[in-house]
N, CA and C of each residue as an Amber inpcrd file, in Angstrom:
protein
   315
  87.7930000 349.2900000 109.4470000  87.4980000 349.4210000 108.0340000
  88.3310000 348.3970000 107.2580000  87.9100000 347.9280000 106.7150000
  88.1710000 346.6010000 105.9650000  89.3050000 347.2390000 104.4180000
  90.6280000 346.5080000 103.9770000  91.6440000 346.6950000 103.8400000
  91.2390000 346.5880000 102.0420000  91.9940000 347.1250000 100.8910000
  91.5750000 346.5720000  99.5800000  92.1330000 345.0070000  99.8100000
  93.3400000 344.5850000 100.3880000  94.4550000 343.4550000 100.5340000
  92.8440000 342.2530000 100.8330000  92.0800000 342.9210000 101.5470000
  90.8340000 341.7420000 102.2810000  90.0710000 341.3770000 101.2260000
  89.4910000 342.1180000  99.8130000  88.6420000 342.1370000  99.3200000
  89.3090000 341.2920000  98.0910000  90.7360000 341.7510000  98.0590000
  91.6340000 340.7110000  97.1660000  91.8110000 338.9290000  97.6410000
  91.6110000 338.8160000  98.6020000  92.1370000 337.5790000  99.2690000
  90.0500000 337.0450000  99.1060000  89.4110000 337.5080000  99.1080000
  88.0760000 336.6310000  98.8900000  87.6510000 336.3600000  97.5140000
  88.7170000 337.3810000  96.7850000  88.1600000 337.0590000  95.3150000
  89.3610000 335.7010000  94.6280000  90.3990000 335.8160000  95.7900000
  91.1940000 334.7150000  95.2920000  90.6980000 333.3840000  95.6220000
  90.1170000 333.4000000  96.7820000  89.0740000 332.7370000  97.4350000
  88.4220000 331.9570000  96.1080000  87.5190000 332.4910000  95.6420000
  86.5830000 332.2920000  94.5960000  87.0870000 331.9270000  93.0520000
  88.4790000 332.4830000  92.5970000  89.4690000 331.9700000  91.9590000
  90.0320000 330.5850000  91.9060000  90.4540000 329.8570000  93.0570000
  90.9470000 328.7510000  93.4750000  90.0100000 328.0840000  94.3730000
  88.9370000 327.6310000  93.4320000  87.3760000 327.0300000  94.0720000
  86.6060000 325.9920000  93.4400000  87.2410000 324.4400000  93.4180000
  87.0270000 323.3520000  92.6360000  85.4710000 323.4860000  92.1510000
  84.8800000 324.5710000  92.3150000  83.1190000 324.5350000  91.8990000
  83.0200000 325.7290000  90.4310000  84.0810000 326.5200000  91.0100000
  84.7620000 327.5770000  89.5440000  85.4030000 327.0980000  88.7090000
  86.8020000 327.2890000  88.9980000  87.8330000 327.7520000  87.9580000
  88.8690000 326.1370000  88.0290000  88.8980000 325.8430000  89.7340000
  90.0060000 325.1080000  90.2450000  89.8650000 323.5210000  89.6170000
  90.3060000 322.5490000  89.9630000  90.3180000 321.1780000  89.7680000
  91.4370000 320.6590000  90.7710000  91.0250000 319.5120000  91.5630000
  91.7670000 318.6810000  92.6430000  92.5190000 318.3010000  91.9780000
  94.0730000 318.2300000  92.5560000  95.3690000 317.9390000  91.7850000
  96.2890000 317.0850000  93.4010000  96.7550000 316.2080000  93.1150000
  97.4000000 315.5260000  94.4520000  98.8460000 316.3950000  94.5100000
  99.2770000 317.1340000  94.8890000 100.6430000 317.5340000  95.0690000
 101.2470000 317.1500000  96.8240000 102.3140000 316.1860000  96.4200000
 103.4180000 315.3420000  97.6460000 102.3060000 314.8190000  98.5660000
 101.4810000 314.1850000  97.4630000 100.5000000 313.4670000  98.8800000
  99.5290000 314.1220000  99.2480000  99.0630000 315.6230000  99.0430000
  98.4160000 316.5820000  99.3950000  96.9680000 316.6910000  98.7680000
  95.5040000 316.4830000  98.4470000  94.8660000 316.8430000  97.6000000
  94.6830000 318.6370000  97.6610000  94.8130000 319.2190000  96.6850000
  94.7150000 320.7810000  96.4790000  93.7930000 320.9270000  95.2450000
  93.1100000 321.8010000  95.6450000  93.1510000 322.9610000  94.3830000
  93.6470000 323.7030000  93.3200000  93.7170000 323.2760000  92.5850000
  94.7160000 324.6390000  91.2190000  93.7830000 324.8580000  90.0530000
  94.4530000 325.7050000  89.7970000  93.8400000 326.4080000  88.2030000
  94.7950000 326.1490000  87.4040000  94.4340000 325.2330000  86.3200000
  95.8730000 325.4070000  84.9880000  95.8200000 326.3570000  83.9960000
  96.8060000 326.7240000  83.6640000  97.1330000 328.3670000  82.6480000
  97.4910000 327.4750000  81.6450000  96.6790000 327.0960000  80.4990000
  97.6030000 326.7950000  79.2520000  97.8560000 328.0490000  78.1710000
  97.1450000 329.2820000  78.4700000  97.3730000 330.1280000  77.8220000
  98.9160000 331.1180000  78.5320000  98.9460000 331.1150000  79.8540000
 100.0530000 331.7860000  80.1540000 101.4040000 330.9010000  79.7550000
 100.5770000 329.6410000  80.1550000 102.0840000 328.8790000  79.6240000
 103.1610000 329.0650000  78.4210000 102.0040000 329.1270000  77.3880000
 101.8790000 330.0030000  75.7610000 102.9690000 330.9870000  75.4230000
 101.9820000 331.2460000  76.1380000 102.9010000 333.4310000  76.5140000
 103.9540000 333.2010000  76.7860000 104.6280000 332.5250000  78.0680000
 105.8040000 332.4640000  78.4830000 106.6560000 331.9390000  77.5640000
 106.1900000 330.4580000  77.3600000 106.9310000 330.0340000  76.2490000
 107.7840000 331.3320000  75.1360000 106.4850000 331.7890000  74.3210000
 106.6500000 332.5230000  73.1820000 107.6600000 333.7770000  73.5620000
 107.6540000 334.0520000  74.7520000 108.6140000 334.8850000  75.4840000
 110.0550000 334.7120000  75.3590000 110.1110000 333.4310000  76.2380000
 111.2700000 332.4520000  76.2080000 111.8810000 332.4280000  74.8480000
 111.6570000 332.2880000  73.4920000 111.4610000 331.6520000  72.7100000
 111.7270000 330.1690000  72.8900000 110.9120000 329.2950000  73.4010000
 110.7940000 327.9670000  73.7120000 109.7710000 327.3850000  72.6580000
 109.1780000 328.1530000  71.8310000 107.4340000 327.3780000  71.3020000
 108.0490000 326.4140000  70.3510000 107.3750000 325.4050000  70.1810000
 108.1530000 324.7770000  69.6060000 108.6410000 323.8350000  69.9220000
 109.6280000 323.5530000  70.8560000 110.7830000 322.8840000  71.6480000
 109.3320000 322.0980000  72.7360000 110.0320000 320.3470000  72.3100000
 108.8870000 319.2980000  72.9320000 109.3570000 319.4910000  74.5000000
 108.5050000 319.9440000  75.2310000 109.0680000 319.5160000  76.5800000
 107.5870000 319.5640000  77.1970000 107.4940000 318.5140000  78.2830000
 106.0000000 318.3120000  78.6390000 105.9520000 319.5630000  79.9150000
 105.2960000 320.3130000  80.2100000 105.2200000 321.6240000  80.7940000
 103.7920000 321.3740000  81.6110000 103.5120000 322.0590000  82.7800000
 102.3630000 323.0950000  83.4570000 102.7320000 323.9810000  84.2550000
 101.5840000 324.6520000  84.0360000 101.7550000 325.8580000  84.5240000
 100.2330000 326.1200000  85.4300000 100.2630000 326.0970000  86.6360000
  99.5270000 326.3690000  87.4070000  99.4890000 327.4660000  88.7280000
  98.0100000 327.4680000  88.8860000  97.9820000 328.4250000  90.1880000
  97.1430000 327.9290000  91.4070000  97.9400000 328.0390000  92.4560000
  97.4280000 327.2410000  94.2330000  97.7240000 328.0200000  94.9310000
  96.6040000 328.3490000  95.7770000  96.6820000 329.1530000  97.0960000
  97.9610000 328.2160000  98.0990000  98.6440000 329.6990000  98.3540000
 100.0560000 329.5670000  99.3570000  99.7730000 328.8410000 100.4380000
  97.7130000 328.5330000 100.9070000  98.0640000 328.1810000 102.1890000
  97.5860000 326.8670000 101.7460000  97.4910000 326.3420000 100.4200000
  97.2750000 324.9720000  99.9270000  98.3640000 324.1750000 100.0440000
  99.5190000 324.7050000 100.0870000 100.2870000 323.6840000 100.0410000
 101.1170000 324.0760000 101.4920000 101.8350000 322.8200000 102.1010000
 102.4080000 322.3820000 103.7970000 104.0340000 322.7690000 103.3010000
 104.3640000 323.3400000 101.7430000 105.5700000 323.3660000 101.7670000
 105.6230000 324.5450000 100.5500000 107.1930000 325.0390000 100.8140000
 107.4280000 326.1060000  99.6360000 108.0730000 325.5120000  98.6820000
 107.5290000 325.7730000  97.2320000 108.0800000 325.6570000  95.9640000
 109.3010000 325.6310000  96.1350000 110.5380000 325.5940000  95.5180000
 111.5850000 326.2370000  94.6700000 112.3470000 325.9000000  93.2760000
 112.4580000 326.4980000  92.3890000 113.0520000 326.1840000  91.2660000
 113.9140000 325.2910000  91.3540000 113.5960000 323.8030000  90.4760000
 114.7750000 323.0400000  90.7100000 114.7660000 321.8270000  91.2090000
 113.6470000 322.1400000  92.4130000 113.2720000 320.9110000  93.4880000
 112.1410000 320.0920000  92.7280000 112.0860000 318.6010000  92.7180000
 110.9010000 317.7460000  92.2870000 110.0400000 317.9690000  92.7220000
 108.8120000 317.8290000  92.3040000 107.6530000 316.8780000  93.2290000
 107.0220000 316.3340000  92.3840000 106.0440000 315.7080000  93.3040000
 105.1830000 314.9100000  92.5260000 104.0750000 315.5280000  92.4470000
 103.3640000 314.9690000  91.4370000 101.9070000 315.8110000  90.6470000
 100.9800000 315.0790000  89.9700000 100.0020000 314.2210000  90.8500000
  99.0000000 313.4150000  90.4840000 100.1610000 312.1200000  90.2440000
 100.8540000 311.6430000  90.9200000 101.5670000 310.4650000  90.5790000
 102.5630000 310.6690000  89.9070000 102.9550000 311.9410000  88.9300000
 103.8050000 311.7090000  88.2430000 105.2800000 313.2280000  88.9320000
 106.4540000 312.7900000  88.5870000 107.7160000 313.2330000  88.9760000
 107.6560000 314.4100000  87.6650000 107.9040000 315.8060000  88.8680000
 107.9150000 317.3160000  87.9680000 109.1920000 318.0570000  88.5160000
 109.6400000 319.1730000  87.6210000 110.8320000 319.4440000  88.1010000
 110.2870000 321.3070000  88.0970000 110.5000000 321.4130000  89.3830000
 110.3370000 323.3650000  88.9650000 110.8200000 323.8530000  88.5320000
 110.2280000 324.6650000  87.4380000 111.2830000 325.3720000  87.1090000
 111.1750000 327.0490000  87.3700000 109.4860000 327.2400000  87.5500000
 109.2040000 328.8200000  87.8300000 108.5310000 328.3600000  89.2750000
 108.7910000 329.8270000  89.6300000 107.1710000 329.7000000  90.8850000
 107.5800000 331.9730000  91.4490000 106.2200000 332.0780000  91.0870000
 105.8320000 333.6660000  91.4260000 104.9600000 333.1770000  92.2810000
 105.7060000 334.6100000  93.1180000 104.8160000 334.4510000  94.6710000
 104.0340000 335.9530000  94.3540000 102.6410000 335.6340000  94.8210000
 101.5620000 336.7470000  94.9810000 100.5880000 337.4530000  95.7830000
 100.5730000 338.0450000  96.5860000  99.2030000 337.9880000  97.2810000
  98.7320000 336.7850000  97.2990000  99.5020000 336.4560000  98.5550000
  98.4350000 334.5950000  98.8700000  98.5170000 333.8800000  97.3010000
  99.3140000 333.7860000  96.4880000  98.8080000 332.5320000  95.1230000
 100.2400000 332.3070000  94.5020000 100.4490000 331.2730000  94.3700000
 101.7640000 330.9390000  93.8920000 101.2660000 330.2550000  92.2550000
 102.6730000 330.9300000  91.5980000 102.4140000 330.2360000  90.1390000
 103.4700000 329.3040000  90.1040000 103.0790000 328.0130000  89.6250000
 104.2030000 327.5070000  89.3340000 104.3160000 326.4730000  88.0250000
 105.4480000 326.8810000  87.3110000 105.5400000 326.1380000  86.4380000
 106.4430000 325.4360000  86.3070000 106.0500000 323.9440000  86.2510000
 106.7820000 322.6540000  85.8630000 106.9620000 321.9620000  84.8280000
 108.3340000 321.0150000  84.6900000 108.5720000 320.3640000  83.6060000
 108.6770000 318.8730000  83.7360000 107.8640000 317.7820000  83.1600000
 107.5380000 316.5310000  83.3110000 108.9030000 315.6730000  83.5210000
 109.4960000 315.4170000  84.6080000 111.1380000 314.1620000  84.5580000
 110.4380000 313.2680000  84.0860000 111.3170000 312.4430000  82.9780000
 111.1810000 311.2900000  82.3920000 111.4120000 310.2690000  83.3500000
 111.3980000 309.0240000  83.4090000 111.7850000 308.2570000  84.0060000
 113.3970000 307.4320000  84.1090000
């Protein structure tokens, strides 16, 4: 008998699906899938109290088995060519959020 955990993992499936929701994003060389949150970003911000305050930000979501490596707050990468610094990442049922902040050069 098939698990609720199974029925969650096909709808994430369909969530993170460059024909839906997703859009190809190069992360460390990688082409992936993500979904960008500019509304959670929002939220968080307004949370933070950050709104306001210029800092170039995303906030996205990629299946855990999209990417060959784990996030962590702090660590760079790169993101379509350009140098990001983590600063969040929630782990979920198979989907990582992570939100980054643009390094200047």
């Amino acid at each position: 008998m098939p698990k609720l955990r199974d029925y969650f993992f096909s709808d994430l499936l369909t969530f993170i699906n460059s024909d839906e929701f997703a859009v190809k994003a190069i992360i460390e060389d990688e082409e992936v899938d993500v979904v960008l949150d500019s509304d959670k970003l929002k939220e968080r911000q307004m949370n933070n109290h950050t709104e306001g305050i210029h800092t170039e930000e995303l906030l996205f979501h990629v299946s855990k088995s999209g990417l060959s490596f784990y996030p962590r707050s702090g660590n760079r990468v790169r993101v379509d060519g350009s140098l990001w610094k983590v600063i969040d990442v929630q782990e979920d049922e198979g989907l990582f959020t992570i939100t980054v902040e643009w390094v200047s050069a």
